[in-house]
C-alpha positions as CSV (number, residue, x, y, z in Angstrom):
1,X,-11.2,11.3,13.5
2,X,-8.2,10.1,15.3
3,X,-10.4,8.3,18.0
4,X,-11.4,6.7,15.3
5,X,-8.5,6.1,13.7
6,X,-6.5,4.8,17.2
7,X,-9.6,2.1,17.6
8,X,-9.2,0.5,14.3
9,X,-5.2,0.3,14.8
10,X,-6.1,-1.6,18.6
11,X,-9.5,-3.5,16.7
12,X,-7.4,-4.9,14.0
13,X,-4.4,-5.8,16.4
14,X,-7.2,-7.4,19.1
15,X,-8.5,-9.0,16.1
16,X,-5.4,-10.6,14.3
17,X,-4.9,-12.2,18.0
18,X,-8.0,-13.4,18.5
19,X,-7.7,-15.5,14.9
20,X,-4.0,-16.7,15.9
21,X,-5.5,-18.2,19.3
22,X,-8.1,-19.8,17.2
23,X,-11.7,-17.6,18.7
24,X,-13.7,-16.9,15.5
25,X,-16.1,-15.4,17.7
26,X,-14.1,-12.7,19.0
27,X,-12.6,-12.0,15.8
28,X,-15.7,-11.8,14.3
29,X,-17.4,-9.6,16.5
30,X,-14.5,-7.0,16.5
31,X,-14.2,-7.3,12.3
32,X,-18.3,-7.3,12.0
33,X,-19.0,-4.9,15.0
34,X,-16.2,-2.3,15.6
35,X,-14.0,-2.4,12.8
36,X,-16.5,-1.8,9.8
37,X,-18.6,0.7,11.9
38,X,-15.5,3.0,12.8
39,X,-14.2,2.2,9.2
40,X,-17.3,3.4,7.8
41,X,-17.5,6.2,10.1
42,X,-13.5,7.9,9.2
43,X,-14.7,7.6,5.6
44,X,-17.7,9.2,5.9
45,X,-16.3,12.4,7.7
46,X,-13.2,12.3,5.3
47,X,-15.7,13.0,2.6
48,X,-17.6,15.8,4.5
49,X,-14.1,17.7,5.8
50,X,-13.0,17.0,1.9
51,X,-16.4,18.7,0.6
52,X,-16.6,15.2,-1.6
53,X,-19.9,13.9,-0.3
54,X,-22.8,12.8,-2.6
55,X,-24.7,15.9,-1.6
56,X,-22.4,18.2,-2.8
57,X,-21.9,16.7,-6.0
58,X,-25.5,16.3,-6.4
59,X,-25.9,20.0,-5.7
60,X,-22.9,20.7,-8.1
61,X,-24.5,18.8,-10.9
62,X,-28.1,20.4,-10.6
63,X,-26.7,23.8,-10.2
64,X,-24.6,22.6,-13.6
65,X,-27.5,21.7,-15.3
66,X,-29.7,24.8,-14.6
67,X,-26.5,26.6,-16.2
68,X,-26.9,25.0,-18.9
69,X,-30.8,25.1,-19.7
70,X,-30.2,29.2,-18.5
């Protein structure tokens, strides 16, 4: 998670000067290409490590439910 973390500080500071110096391209690529994917990726094993993730409230509320209708 820090890997991840320590890219997105350097993607977003490569990025900012790429947009000062005026190359859309560059900025765009590191926005589009590393910054969302690495973004995406912290979140996603922030949820797993917090036990928050969509399968585990899934599970939670089917395992509720057959509570219920016991």
């Amino acid at each position: 998670m820090q890997a991840h973390e320590l890219i997105i500080g350097a993607t977003r500071e490569a990025a900012r000067g790429a947009a000062a110096g005026g190359d859309d391209g560059t900025n765009d690529l590191l926005v589009s290409d590393v910054l969302r994917v690495n973004e995406l990726q912290v979140w996603f094993i922030s949820e797993q490590l917090a036990g928050a993730g969509i399968a585990d409230k899934e599970e939670e509320a089917a395992r509720s439910a057959a509570k219920a209708h016991a």
